[in-house]
N, C-alpha and C positions, 0 to 999 in steps of 0.2 A: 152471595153477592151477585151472581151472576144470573138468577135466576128472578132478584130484584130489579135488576136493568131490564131483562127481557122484560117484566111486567111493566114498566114504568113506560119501556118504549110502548107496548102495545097499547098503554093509556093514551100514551099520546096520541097516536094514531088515530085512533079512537073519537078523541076529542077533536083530531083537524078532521075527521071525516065530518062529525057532527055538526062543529059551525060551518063546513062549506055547503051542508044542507047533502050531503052525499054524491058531490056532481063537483066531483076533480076535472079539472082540462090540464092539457098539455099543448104543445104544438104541433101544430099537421106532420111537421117532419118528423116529428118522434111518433104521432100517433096513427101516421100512414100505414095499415096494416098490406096495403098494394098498390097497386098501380092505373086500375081499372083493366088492365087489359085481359082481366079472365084468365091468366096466368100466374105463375108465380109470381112475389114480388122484386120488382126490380127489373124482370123480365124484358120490358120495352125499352128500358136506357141501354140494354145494349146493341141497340140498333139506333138510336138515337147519337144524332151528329151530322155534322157535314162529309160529304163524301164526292169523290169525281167519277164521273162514270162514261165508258164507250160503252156505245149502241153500235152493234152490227146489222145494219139497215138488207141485208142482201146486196152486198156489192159495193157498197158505202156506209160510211159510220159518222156518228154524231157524238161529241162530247158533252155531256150535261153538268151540272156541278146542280147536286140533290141535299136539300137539309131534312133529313128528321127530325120532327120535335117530337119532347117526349110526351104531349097532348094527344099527339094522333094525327098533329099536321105536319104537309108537305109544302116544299116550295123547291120549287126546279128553272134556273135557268141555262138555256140552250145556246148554242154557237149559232152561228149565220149560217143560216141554209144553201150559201151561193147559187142562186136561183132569182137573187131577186127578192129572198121574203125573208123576212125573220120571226123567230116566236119570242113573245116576249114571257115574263114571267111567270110561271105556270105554278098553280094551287090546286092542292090536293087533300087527301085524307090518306092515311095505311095505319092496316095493324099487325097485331102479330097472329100469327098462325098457327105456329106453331114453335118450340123450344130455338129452333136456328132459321124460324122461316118467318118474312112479312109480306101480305100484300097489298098494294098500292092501286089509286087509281089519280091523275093527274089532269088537271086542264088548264089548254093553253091556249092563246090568241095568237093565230100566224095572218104578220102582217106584212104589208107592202113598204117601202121604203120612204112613202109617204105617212104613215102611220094607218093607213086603210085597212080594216079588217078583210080578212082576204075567206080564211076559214078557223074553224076551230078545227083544236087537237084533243083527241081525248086520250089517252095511255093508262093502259090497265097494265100491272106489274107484277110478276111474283121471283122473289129471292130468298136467296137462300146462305147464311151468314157461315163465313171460315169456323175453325174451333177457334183462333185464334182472334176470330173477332174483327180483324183488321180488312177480310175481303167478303165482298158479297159476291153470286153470279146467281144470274136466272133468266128471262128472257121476258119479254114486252109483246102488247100487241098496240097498234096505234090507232085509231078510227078518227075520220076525217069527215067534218061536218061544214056546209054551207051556212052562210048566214042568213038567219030566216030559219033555221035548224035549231034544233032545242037538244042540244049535245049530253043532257043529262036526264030526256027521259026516255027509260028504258025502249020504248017502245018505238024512236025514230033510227030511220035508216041510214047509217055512214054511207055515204058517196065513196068511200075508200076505206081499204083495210089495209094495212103496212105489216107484216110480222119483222120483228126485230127478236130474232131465235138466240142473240147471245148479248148478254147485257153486262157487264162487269164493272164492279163498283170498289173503287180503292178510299177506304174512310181518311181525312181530312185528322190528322192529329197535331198534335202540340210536341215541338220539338223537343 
């Protein structure tokens, strides 16, 4: 009996391969074999999320609140600079690097109190994720561009360089 079931099932089989013409689909979610990120699968969602972060500026710090998407986008927004300027919401790219490590590159409009474009910000980032998943740390560089400056080709010159040597990123959970 049991060896009639196995054949019956395999007819079956058989016969749905046949009328679907040999071309089964599933769902991306079932049929996601990765993530794109060149890594293992799964590998980018755990870096993915919101998270808050201080920048140690050399002397001063700046608080940021960072989202990872699990696409490969960023979005960063920044505290008031007390100075006078602020940056508004800053868009980016990062990936992953490596098993516990992403890097990032970010750009931001810092403005006047007017809404005046004053300069761009560009922040290039590498971090490096706890075992536990919950903390990042790594360190930033910043470069500062003019307007009339073209901040994203390789080959123009920052007016300014900022190192930010300690970056520390507490991820945003659900209570």
């Amino acid at each position: 009996m049991r060896r009639y079931m196995a054949f019956v099932a395999v007819g079956v089989a058989a016969l749905v391969l046949a009328w679907a013409g040999g071309k089964l689909t599933v769902s991306g979610s079932v049929a996601k074999a990765d993530d794109g990120s060149g890594q293992a699968p799964g590998l980018t969602m755990r870096f993915a999320g919101g998270w808050l972060a201080e920048a140690d500026l050399g002397g001063s710090s700046v608080e940021v609140l960072l989202l990872y998407a699990g696409d490969g986008s960023l979005a960063m927004n920044c505290t008031f600079q007390g100075n006078g300027l602020f940056n508004a919401t800053g868009v980016g790219s990062w990936e992953v690097t490596g098993p516990q490590t992403v890097a990032s590159t970010t750009l931001l409009f810092v403005q006047d109190v007017q809404g005046n474009l004053v300069m761009y910000e560009k922040i290039d980032n590498e971090m490096t994720l706890s075992d536990e998943g919950n903390r990042m740390e790594g360190a930033s560089v910043i470069y500062l561009y003019w307007p009339g400056q073209d901040p994203l080709d390789p080959e123009e010159i920052p007016f300014a360089t900022v190192p930010a040597p300690s970056v520390i990123a507490r991820r945003i959970a659900v209570n």
